[in-house]
Kinemage of the C-alpha trace (Angstrom):
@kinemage 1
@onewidth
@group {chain A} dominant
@subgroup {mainchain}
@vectorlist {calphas} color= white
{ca unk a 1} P -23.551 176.912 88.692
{ca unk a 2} L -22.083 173.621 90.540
{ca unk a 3} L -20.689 174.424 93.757
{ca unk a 4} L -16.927 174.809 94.053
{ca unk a 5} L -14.442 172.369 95.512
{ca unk a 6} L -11.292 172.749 96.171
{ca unk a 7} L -9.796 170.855 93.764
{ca unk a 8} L -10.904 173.514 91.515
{ca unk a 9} L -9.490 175.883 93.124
{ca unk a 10} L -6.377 174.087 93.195
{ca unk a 11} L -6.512 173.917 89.006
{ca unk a 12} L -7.030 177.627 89.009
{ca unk a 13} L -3.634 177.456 91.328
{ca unk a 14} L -2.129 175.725 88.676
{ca unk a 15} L -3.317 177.942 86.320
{ca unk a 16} L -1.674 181.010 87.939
{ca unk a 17} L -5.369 182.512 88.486
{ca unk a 18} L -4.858 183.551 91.969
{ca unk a 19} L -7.352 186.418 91.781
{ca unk a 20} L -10.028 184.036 90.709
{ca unk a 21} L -8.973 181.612 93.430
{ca unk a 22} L -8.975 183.583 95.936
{ca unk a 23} L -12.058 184.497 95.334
{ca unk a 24} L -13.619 181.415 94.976
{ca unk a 25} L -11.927 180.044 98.100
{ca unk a 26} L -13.471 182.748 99.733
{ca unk a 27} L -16.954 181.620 98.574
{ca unk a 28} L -15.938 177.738 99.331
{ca unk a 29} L -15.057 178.864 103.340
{ca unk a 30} L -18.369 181.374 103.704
{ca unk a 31} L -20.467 177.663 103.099
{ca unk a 32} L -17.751 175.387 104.646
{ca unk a 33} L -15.962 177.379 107.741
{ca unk a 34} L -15.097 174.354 109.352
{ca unk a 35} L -12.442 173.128 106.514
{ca unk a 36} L -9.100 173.202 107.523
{ca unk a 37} L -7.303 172.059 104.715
{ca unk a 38} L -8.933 175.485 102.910
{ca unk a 39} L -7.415 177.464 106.103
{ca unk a 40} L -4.536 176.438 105.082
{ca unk a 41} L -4.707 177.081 101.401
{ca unk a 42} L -5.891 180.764 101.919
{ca unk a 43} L -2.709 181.149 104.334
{ca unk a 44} L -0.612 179.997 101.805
{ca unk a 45} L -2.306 181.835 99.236
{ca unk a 46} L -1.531 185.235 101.857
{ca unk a 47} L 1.906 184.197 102.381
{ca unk a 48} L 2.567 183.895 98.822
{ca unk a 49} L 1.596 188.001 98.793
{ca unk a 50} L 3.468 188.254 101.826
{ca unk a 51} L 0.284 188.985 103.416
{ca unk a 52} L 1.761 187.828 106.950
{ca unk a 53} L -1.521 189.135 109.172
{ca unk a 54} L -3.887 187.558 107.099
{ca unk a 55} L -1.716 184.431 106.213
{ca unk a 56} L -1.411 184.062 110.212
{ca unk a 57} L -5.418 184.128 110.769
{ca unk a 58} L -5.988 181.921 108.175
{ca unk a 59} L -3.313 179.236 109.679
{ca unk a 60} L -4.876 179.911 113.140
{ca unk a 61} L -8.109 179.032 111.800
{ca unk a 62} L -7.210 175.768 110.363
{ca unk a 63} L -4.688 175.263 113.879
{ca unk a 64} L -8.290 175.497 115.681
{ca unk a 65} L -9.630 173.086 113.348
{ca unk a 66} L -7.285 170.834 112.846
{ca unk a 67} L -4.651 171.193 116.359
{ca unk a 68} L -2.298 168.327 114.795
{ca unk a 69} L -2.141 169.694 111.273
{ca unk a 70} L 0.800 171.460 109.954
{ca unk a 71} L -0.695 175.065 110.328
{ca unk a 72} L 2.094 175.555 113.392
{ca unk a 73} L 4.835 175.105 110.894
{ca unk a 74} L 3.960 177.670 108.638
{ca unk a 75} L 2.594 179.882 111.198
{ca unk a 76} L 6.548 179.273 112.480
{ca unk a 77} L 8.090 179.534 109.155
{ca unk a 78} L 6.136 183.388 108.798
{ca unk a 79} L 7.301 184.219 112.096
{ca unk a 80} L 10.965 183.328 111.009
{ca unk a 81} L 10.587 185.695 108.091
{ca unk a 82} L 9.515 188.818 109.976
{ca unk a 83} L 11.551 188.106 112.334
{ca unk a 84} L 14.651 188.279 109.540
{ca unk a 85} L 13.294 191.532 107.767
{ca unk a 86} L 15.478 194.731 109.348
{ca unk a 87} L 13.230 197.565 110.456
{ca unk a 88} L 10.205 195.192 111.031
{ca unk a 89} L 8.592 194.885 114.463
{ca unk a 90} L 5.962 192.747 114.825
């Protein structure tokens, strides 16, 4: 089997096959941990399951990679939203 690339992963986005793609993002980072821009996608792909921990280490991950990428935004923006939700303390 050819080895994964995010592009693909971004089709099976598209497709609205987020099990699959998280899955296989998960393979893509285990043989390239050093790739921000897939940080950022499994953060996004947490925040969309309002995952907020796990969204938040995988921004941090691509902040440490990548200080001048826009991982500080939307480790921001989540911060904004918990800080909104009544009852929450985090």
């Amino acid at each position: 089997m050819a080895e994964v690339t995010l592009s693909d992963i971004v089709g099976l986005l598209l497709e609205k096959k987020r099990d699959e793609a998280h899955s296989r993002l998960l393979d893509f980072l285990r043989t390239h941990p050093d790739d921000a821009e897939a940080w950022l996608m499994l953060g996004n792909l947490y925040r969309s399951h309002h995952m907020w921990r796990e969204a938040i280490d995988a921004f941090n991950h691509a902040k440490l990679l990548n200080p001048a990428g826009p991982a500080d935004a939307s480790i921001e923006g989540i911060l904004e939203i918990l800080h909104s939700l009544p009852g929450e303390s985090y």
